[in-house]
N, C-alpha and C positions, 0 to 999 in steps of 0.2 A: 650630339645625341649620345656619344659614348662615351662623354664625359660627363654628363648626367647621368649615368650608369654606376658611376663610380661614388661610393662610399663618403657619405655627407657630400655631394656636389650638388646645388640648388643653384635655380639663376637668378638668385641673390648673389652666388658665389662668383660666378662667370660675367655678369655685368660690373663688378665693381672690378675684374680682372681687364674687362674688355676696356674700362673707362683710364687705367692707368696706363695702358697701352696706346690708347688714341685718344688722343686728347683732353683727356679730362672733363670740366664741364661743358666743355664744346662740344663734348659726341652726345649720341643718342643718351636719353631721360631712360628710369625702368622700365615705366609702361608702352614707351618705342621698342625699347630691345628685345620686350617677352613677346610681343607683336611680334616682329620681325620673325623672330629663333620658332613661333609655331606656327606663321606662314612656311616657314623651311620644312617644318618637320611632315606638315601636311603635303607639301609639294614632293617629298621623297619617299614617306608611307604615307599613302591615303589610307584612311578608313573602309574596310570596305565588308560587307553584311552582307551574308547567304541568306537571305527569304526562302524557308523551307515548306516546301510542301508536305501534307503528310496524309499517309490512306487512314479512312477510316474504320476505327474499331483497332487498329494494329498497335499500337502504342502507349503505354502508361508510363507516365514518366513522376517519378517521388524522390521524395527528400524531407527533411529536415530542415524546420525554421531554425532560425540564430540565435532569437532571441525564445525564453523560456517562460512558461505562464505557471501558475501554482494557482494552491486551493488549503485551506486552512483543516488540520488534523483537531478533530474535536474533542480527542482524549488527551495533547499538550499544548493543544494552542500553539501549535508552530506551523511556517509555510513550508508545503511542501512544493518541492520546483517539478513541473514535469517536463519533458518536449514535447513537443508538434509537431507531427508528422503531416507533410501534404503530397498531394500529387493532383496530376491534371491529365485530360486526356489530350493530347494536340491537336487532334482536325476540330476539336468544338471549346477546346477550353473549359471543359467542366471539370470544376473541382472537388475536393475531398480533402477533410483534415479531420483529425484526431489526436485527442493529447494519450503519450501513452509515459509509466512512470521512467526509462531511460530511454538510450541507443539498443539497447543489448539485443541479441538477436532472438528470443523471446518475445519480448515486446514488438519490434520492428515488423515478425512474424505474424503476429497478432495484429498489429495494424493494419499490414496488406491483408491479412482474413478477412478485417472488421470492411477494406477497402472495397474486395468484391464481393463481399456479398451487400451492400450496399447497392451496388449496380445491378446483380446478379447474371453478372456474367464476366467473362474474362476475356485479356486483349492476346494478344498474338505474342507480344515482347515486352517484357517491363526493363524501363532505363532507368539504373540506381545509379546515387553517387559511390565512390570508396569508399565510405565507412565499412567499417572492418565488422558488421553484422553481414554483409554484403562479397565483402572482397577481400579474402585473408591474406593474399599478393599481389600485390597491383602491378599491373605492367601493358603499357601501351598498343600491343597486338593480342597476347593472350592473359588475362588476369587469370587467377586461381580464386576458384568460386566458394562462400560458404557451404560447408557441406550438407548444414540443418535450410539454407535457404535454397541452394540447388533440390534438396528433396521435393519442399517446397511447390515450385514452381512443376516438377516433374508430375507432382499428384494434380496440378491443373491442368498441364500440357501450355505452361508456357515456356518461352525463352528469356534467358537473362541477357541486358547486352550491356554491361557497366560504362560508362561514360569513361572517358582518359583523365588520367589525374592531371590536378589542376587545369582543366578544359571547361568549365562554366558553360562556355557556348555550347558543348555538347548538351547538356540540356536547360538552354534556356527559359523554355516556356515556363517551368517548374521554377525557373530562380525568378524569372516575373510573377509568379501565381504566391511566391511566398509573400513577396512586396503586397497585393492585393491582401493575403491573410493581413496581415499586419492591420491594412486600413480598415478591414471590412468585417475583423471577428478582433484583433486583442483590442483596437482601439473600442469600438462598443462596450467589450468590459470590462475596461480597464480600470472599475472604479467600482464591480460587482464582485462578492465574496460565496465564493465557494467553501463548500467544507465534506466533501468529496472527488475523488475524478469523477465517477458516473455523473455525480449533477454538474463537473466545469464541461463534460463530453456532450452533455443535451444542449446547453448553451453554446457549444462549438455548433453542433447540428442546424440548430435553429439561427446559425447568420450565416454557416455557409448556404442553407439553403434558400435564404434572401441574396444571395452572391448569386446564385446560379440562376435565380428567377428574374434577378436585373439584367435591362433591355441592354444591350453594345449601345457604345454611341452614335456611332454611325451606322448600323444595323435596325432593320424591322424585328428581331428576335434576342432571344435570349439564349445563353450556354444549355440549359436545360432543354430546350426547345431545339436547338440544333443537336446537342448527344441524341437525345431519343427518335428524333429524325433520320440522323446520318450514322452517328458511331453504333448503337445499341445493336441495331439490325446484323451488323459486322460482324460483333464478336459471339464466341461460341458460347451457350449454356455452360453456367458452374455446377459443379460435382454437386451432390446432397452431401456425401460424407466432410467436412470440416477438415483441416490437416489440424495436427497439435505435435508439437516438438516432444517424446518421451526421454530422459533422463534416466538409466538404469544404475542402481549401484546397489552394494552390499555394504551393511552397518549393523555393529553391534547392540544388541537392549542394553539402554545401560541399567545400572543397579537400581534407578529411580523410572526404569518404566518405561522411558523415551529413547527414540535415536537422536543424534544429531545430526541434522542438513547443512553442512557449510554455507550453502550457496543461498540460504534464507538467513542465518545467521540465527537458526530457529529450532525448538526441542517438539516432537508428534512422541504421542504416546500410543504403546501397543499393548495387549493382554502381558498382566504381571507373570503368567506362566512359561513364557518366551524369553527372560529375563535369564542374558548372558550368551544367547544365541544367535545366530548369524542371520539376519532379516533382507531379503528382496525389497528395496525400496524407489519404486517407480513416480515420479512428477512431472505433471505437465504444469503449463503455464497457471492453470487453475489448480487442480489436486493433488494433495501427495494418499498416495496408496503402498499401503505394507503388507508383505506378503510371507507366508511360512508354510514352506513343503510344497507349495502352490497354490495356496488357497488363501483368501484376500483377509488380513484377519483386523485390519484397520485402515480409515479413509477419513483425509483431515482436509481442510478448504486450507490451501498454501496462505502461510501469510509472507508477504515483504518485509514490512516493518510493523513493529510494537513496541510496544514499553514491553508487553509481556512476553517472556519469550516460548513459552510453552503452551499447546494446544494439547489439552486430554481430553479425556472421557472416564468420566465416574466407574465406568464401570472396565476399563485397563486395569485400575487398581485394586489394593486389597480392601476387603470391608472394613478393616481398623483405620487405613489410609485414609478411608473418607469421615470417616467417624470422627477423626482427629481434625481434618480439614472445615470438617462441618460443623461444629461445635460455637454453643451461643449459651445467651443466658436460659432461653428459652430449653434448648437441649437439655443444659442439668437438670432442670426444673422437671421438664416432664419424666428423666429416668427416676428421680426424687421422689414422683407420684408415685409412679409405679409398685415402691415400697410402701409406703404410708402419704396421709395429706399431711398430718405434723414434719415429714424430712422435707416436703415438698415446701415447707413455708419458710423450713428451715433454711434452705439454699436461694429462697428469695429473699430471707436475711442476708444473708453471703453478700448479695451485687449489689442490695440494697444503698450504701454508703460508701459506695464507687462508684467513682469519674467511666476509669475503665475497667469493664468490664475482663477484658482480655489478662490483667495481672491477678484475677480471680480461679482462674482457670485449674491451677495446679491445687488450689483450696479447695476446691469442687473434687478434683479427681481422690481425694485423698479422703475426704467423707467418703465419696462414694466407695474407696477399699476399704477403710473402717468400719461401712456398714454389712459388707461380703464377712468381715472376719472375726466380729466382735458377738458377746453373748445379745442375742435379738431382745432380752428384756432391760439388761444393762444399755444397748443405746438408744431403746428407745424412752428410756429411760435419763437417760443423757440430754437427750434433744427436746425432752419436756422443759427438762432445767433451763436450755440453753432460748429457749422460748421464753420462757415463764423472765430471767434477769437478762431477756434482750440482749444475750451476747452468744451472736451467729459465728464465730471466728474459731475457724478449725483448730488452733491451739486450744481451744479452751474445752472444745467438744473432747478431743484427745483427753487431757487430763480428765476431766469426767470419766471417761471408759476406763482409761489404767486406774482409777480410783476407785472405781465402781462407785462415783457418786459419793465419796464418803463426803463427808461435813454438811451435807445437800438432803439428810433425813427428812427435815418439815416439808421440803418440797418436793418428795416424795412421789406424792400422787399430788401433783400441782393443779390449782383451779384456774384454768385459763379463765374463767368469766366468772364476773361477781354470781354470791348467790341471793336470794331475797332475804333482806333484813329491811327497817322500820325506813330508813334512807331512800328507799326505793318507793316512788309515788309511781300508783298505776293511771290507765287512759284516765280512769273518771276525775284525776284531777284537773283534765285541761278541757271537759266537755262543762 
């Protein structure tokens, strides 16, 4: 055995050492020797399993599956992975799983919230493993506890009692309940698309709770039917209040309106008036809220990930900010009215002969100072011509104005529509 311990030793290795030493092909075959060597090993450690009894209601024991499920992002079409969290109660074997998007102690957090209130109510002690949301120093007697999940547990009146590193057996039941996740929730949809967590979360829902309503096999009942029996009575009513992990920090506005979050890799926008000042900026697991002097001056939905990296509000910014951001063909058109319907037709000459619209843009804003600075009979005078020879194109409206028109006399006073001459047959020749 304690040469099996040692670094590449198999008994591949030890039977073809045992055969050069006795005898050769005379002595025992492979499948004699691996016989023999784990009748020895059984005869010197047996195997031997604590059958654990457990009170009920006392106990919640969670983790984390191995294996990772995902659900498809419908603004790139990419997968995103999440974990699964589960847990189980021991005296009945009722389960609980939820995908949440890491380990992080956020999430984790959120999952044991989402856990009891689910039940609605809480056990006496929950058993984690070391993951480091859990357990910032692991050590055999006394670990050193997260400090956001010690809180935690303090706002329900539970206790924490982390399992010993590398001890599996310390919670068992939890490393069998994940086996079961596997069979009885990823294998069912293992072949369905998501394209949220909330909708792969309902879908977890709806098999665990076909898991918990299936009979034991050697039992008259079901997990569900034994918790709400035995554990549920046990354990003590949950708080109404919610716990939520708060994040305090201080960040500067920057020059374009926003702070930056490190920890979302994300820009929230505040009032442009705050712009260079020192901002209160508080986040929980859902919100980020921004504060100044004390008083709440913006409140954004946290994002994780985006393509886009910045969440505002029209109204943080200055009114030319959005003016500038808002801008369409429609936009020129209607300031266009506003002066006359001849600029108005004008500038829907402009897009008219563009793909995009967007490299129109500066063409537009440049009539539109032309029209602020220029003698009001000379351009409209201008945009008759530029009507009348079908050429809407800002250079040419320019020279019109620095010309005042000249070479442009017959067209003058332009006749945008024929007038009646002998060419022109009225209704009564078609009745």
């Amino acid at each position: 055995m304690k040469e099996l311990g040692r670094t590449g030793v198999t008994l591949q290795t030890l039977w073809e050492e045992f055969r050069g030493r006795h005898g050769g092909d005379n002595s025992y075959g492979y499948t004699q020797f691996c016989f023999h060597v784990r009748q020895h090993m059984a005869a010197v450690r047996p195997k031997m399993v604590l059958t654990g009894t457990y009170k009920e209601g006392l106990y919640l024991y969670v983790d984390f599956a191995g294996q990772k499920m995902h659900y498809v992002d419908r603004d790139t079409g990419e997968l995103v992975e999440v974990e699964v969290y589960v847990s189980t109660m021991p005296a009945s074997d009722y389960g609980f799983a939820i995908a949440v998007p890491s380990q992080r102690v956020e999430d984790f957090i959120w999952a044991l919230e989402r856990d009891l209130r689910s039940k609605g109510c809480v056990p006496g002690i929950i058993r984690t493993d070391n993951l480091k949301s859990a357990v910032t120093r692991a050590d055999r007697y006394s670990p050193d506890i997260n400090r956001a999940l010690l809180d935690f547990c303090n706002h329900y009146g539970i206790e924490l009692d982390p399992a010993r590193a590398a001890k599996p057996t310390d919670k068992a039941l939890v490393e069998d309940h994940v086996k079961l996740v596997y069979r009885r929730v990823f294998a069912p949809l293992r072949d369905r698309q998501f394209f949220s967590l909330e909708e792969l979360n309902a879908a977890i829902a709806e098999c665990m709770r076909r898991h918990n309503q299936k009979h034991f096999q050697r039992k008259p009942f079901t997990r569900e039917e034994l918790w709400l029996a035995r554990e549920k009575p046990a354990m003590a009513p949950i708080r109404a209040e919610p716990f939520e992990i708060i994040t305090r920090m201080r960040l500067k506005l920057q020059q374009n309106s926003h702070v930056y979050v490190t920890a979302d890799n994300h820009y929230y926008s505040a009032p442009y008036k705050y712009i260079g000042r020192e901002l209160d900026v508080l986040h929980t697991r859902s919100l980020v809220r921004i504060f100044a002097d004390g008083q709440e001056v913006a409140c954004h939905v946290r994002c994780d990930h985006t393509l886009n990296l910045y969440s505002k509000h029209d109204w943080h910014l200055p009114s030319y900010h959005n003016d500038y951001q808002q801008r369409s063909p429609d936009y020129y058109v209607s300031r266009a009215r506003a002066v006359s319907e001849p600029f108005a037709r004008l500038m829907r000459g402009v897009f008219a002969r563009c793909n995009y619209p967007e490299t129109m843009y500066k063409s537009c804003d440049g009539l539109l100072s032309m029209q602020k600075k220029a003698d009001p009979e000379v351009f409209n005078r201008a945009v008759a011509i530029a009507l009348e020879v079908d050429n809407c194109r800002y250079p040419f409206v320019k020279s019109l104005v620095e010309t005042r028109c000249r070479g442009y006399e017959e067209l003058e006073q332009p006749t945008l529509f024929p007038g009646h001459h002998p060419n022109i047959r009225g209704k009564a020749a078609y009745s």
